[in-house]
Structures are given as structure tokens and as C-alpha cells.
N, C-alpha and C positions, 0 to 999 in steps of 0.2 A: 209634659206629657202631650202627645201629637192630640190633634181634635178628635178623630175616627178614633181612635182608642176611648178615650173621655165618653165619645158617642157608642160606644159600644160597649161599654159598663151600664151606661142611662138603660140602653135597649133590653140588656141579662137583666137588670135587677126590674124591668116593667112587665118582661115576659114572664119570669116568675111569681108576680103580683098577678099577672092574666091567668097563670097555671094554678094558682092557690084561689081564684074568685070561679075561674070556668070549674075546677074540682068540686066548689063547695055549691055552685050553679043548678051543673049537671045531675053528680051526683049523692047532693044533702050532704056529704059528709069528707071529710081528706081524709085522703089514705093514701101512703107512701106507692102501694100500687097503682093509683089514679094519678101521683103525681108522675113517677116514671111513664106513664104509658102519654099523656098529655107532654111532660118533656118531648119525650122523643118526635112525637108531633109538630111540636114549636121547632126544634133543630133543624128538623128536615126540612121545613120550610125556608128557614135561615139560610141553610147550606145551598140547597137548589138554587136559590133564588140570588145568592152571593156569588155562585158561580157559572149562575147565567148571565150575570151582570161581567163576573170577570172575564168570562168569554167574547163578549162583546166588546168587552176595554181591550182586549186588545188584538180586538181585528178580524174577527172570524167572519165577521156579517158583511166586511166594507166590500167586499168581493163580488159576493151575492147582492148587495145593493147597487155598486157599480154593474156588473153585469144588468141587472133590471133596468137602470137606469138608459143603457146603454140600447137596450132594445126597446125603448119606449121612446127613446129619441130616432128610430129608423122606422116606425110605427106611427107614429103621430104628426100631425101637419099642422097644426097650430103651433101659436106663439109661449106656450109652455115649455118650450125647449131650453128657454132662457133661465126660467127659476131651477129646475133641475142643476144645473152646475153651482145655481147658487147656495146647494142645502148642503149641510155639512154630514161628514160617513158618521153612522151610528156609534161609532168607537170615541169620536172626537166629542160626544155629546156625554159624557160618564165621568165622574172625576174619582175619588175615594171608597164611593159607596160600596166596593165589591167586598171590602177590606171590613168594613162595619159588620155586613152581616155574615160573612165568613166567619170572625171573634165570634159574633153573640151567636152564631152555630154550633161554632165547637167549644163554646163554653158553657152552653146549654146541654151537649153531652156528655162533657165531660160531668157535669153536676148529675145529667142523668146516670150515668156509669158509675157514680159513688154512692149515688139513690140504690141503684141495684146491688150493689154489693152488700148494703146495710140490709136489704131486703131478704 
């Protein structure tokens, strides 16, 4: 079994331990409508956040950072000009992670989507 899957089982069943303690937190008591409404919560965050990461892995930003980059080298008169070529594109800095919370998004909904249906 690949490690990002493995790590994205750990993540489903911790976020649903967070959705069943924030439930009982909040408010005193679980209820399958407290659990659906707090899922949908946790996914979204999952989801956005997985693919703003995937976004980044592959390449949307390097553009926008070389452009920046590019005009802060025709702007600037110091010795800074040097590290700039040395930093690496924000794509090349991301490895699996979009992948992790992508799974534990849509397996957070999907378990919300079964929530609701028993609802």
C-alpha cells in the first residue's frame, strides 16, 4: 500500500475522532445532524486545501513567481540578485501532499453523503 494512502486512512479516521469530540464539545451532545454538518466542514477544508496544493504542484504559481522574480531583478541594485536564482519554483517544493488531503476529502464526504442519506 503506497505511504499517502496509508497517511490518508491515519488523517479519515483522526478527523472523525475530531468530528465526534468538536460534536460532543460544541454541542453536549452527537447527533447524526451535528455529525453531517461538522463532516461537511472537515471535507471542505480537505478538498480546498488539496487542491490548492495540487495546483501549485503543478505549476500554476512558477509563472507568477518567475515573473516577480524577474522584475525585482530590474528594480533592485543590491547583491540580492544572486539568491533569487538560487530559490527553487514553488511547484518543485510539494511532493505527495495534494494526494493525502484530496483521499481524506473525499472520503470525508463520501461518509458525509451516507450520513445523510440514513438522516
Amino acid at each position: 500500500m503506497p505511504k499517502y494512502i496509508y497517511n490518508s486512512i491515519i488523517f479519515t479516521l483522526t478527523s472523525l475522532v475530531l468530528v465526534v469530540l468538536i460534536s460532543l464539545i460544541f454541542y453536549k451532545e452527537f447527533s447524526l445532524l451535528h455529525f453531517i454538518n461538522i463532516t461537511f466542514g472537515f471535507s471542505s477544508i480537505f478538498i480546498l486545501f488539496g487542491l490548492l496544493t495540487f495546483i501549485t504542484k503543478k505549476g500554476f504559481f512558477d509563472g507568477i513567481t518567475y515573473s516577480f522574480r524577474k522584475l525585482y531583478k530590474h528594480t533592485t541594485r543590491y547583491q540580492v540578485i544572486e539568491d533569487l536564482d538560487e530559490m527553487r519554483m514553488p511547484s518543485e517544493t510539494i511532493n505527495n501532499i495534494p494526494f493525502i488531503f484530496l483521499i481524506t476529502g473525499v472520503s470525508l464526504l463520501f461518509i458525509m453523503i451516507i450520513a445523510l442519506l440514513l438522516y
